[in-house]
N, C-alpha and C positions, 0 to 999 in steps of 0.2 A: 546500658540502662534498659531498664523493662520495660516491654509495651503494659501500659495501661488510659490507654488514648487520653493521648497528651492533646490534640487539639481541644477536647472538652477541658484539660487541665488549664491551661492555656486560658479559655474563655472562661474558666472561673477564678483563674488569680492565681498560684500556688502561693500558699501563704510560708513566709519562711518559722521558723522557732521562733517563738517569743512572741508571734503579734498576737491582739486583741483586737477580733472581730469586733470590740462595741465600739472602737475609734470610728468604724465606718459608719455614718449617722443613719444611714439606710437601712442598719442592721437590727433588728428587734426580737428578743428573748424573751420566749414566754415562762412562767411558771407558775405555779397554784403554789399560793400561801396556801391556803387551807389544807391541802397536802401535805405539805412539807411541813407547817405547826403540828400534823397529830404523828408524822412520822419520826420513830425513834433509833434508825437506822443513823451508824456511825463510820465513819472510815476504817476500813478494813480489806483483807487479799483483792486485789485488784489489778488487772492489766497482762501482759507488758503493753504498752502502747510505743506505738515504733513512729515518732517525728521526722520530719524529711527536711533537709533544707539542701542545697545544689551540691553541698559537698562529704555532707555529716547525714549519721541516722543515729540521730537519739530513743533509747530506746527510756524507759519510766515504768517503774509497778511501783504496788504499793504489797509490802509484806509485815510480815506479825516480828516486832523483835522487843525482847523483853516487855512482851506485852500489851506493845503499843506498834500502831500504827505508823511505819516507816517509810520513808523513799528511797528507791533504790534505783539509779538512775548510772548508764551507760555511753559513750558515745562511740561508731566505729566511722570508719570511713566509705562514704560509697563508694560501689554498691554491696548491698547486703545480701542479694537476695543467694538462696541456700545456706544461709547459716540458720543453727540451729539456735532456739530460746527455750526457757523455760516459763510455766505458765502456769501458776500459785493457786489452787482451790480454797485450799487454809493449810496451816503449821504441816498434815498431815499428808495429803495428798497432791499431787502436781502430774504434769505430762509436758512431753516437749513436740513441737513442730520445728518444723524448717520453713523461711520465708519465702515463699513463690518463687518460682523462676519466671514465670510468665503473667499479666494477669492481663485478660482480655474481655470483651464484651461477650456475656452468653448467647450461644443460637436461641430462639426461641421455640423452636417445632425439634420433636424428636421422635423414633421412630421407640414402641411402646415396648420394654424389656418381657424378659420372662416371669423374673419377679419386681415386685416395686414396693414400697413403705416409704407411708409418708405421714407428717404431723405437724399440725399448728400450734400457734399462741402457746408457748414453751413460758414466753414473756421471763426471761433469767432465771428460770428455776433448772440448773444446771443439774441438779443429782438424777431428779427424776426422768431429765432428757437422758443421761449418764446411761442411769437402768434400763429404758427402756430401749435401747440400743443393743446393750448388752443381752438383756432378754432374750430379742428380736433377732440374734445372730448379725448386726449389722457391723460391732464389731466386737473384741471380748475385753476382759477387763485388764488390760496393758493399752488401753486404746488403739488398738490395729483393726485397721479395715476387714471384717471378715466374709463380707456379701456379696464377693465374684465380681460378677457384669452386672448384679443388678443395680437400683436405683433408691437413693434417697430421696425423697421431696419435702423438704420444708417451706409450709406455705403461711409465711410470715407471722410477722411480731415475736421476734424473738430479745425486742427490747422491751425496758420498763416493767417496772413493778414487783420483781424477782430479782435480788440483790448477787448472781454472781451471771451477768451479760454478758463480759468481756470473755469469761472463761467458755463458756456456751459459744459464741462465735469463734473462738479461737479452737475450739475442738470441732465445728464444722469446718474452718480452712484446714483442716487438719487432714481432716476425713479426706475432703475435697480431692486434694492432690495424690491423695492414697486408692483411692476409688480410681481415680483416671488410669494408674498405673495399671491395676487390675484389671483394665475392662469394663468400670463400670462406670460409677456418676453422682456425685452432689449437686444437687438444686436447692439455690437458696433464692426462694423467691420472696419478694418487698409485700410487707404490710404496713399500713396505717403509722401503728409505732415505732416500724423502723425508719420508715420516711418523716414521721414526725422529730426525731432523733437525727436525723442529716438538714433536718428545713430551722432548728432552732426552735421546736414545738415542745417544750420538755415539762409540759402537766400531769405528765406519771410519772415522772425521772424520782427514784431514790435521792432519799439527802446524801445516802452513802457514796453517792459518785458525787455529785456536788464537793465533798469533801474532800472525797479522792483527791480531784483535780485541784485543789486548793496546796493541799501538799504537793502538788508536782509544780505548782506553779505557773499552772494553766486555767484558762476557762473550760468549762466541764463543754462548751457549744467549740473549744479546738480540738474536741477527741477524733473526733469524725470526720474529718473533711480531706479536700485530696490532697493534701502535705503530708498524709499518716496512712500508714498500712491497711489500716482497716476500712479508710475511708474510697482508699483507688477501689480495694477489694469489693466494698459495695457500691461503688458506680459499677464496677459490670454486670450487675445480676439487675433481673428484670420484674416486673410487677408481673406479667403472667406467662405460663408456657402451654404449650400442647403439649402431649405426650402420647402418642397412639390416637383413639379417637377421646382423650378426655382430656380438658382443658384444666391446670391446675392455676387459681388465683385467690389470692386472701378474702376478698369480700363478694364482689361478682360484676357480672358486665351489665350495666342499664343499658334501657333503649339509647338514651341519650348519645352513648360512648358507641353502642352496636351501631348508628347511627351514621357516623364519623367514616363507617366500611374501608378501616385501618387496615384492620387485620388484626393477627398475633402479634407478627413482627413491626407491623407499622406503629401499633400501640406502643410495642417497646422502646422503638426507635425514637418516637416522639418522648415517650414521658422521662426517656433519660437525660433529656437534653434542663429537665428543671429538678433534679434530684435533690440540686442543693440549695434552692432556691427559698427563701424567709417566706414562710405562713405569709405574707403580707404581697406576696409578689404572684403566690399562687392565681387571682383571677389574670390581671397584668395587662396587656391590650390585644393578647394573642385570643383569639377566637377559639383556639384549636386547647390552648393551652386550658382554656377558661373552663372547658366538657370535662377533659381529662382528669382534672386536679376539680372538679366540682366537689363540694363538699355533701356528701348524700347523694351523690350518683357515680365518683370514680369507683376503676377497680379494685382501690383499697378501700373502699368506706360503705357500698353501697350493701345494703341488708334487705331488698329485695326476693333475696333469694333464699338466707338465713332464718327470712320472719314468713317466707310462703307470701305474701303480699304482690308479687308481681304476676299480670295475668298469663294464663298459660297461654292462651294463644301469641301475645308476648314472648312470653321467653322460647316458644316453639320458632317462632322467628328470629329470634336473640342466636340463638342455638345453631340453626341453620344459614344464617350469614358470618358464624365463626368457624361451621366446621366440625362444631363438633358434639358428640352422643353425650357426653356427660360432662361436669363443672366439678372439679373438686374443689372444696373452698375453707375459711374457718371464720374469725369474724364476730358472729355470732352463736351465742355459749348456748349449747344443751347438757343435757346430764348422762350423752355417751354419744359416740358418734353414729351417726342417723341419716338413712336417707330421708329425703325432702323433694319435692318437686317429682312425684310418680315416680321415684327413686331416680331422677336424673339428676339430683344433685348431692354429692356426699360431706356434709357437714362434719371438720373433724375437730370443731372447737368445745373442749372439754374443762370440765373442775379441777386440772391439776392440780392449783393451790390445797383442794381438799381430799387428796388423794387418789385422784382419778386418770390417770396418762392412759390415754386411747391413742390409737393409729389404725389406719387405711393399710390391709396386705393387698396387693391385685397379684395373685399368681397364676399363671396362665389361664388367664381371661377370667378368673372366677376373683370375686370381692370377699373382703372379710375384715372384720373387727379385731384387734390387737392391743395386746394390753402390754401394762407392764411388767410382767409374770410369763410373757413370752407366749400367752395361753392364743388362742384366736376360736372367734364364734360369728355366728351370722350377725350381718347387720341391722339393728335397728331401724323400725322407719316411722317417722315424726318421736321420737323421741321428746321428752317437755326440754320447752326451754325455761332459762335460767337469767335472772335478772342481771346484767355485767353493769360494776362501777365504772 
């Protein structure tokens, strides 16, 4: 069996195939009617999602067959891990991975590569993540790793609101294990809506996964959790990391959290212990827990830093009991990515939806702006920002 620290398994239950978290009365699911009445998203390519129970690994997608939305569903025997899947864009396109051999808890600090690229709020828009990879030399269009020793950073929300998720993460674990082989490295660090997607927060969730998982014969709130591959997968990654002297995190660090004189890794260490934990449980009676998981000041949520709002002599402090020169962040939307904060903080949350995919180059020591065209220019600084639903 695979390490993917089982004692936190353990302390959260491993749920076997078939249950329903809503038996547990404790357990509460959010969604926005209002959402989901104007959305006209329908079940379609989706998955594999790989179920765990102590002796089986059910595997589930949803594919296109004569036209309609199907389930196609496997079981093998554990363990799985190294075998190969495939993994359904639509009728036309696919790619396959192989399941972990190992899945552990990420370091938090690293020492800062030669080259590095990194990109936020992707939010399921898988093509355009697709392209700008490709562009970018990070890998080519057969989906192979092409970027040596250097480094990906994806600095979350790579769920909700962008109808192909599943396939988008499953071509990061993909990358992921291809990168290490090479020498180099995927970071997939927690934002807001990916942690709202593991907590039972789902007000941006597609109908189309809703649907999905209705054909599979699941709750859309069992996709995630640690009985499933991609749930162990995302308890090991972390809300923020160091990387040389820049700090990459989705939203940014408040006084509050700086406060706390965690650290990197202490941060991490602490806020994975509630990953899974129901919106409802977030404050809880833990002091520690109550900062971290604060709603407008954790490191997923806080826009401080995004809106120029927090005082300099602040964040000069902020800065200086983390450690580190700069903040890379996403979070909050501009119309390119921008520095912000005397350019100590590099904002890379963009207008995808409207054609816009940006990324952060760092290649030896120097910054730059990257698109989806592979093109790269100086960065922007205070950039407008952009109203986000």
């Amino acid at each position: 069996m695979r390490r993917f620290n089982f004692m936190y398994a353990v302390a959260m239950g491993l749920l076997t195939l078939g249950s329903n978290l809503s038996v547990n009365a404790q357990t509460k699911v959010h969604y926005s009617e209002k959402r989901l009445k104007a959305d006209t998203s329908k079940a379609d390519f989706d998955g594999p999602y790989i179920f765990y129970t102590q002796t089986e690994a059910v595997v589930k997608q949803i594919v296109e067959k004569n036209q309609q939305a199907t389930l196609v569903s496997e079981t093998f025997k554990n363990p799985i891990a190294g075998k190969k899947l495939t993994c359904y864009v639509d009728n036309k396109e696919h790619f396959s991975f192989k399941v972990q051999e190992l899945l552990q808890n990420q370091p938090s600090v690293y020492q800062m590569p030669e080259k590095l690229i990194a990109i936020s709020d992707i939010e399921g828009r898988y093509q355009e993540f697709k392209q700008f990879l490709i562009a970018n030399k990070v890998m080519d269009k057969n989906y192979k790793w092409t970027f040596g020793k250097g480094h990906l950073v994806t600095v979350g929300d790579f769920f909700d609101r962008g109808l192909l998720v599943n396939q988008t993460l499953w071509l990061i674990y993909s990358l992921e294990e291809q990168a290490e082989k090479a020498g180099g490295k995927v970071h997939f660090i927690l934002g807001n809506h990916d942690l709202m997607n593991m907590k039972n927060d789902f007000r941006y969730t597609r109908k189309k996964y809703l649907e999905n998982a209705k054909l599979m014969g699941v709750e859309y709130y069992d996709l995630y959790k640690p009985n499933t591959e991609l749930g162990r997968w995302l308890a090991t990654k972390n809300i923020l990391e160091k990387i040389g002297d820049y700090i990459f995190i989705h939203a940014g660090i408040s006084k509050e959290v700086s406060d706390l004189n965690l650290g990197v890794e202490g941060i991490n260490k602490f806020a994975r212990n509630f990953y899974f934990d129901n919106v409802e449980d977030r404050a809880g009676v833990d002091p520690l827990r109550s900062v971290v998981y604060m709603r407008g000041k954790s490191p997923t949520w806080y826009r401080g830093y995004g809106k120029e709002t927090i005082d300099k002599n602040e964040f000069a402090a902020i800065a200086k009991n983390m450690g580190a020169k700069k903040f890379v962040i996403g979070h909050t939307l501009h119309e390119s990515v921008t520095y912000l904060m005397d350019k100590q903080v590099i904002d890379l949350d963009v207008l995808h939806a409207q054609g816009t995919t940006q990324g952060l180059l760092i290649e030896n020591g120097q910054e730059y702006m990257v698109d989806i065209q592979g093109q790269k220019s100086a960065i922007k600084e205070r950039a407008k920002e952009v109203d986000d639903d």
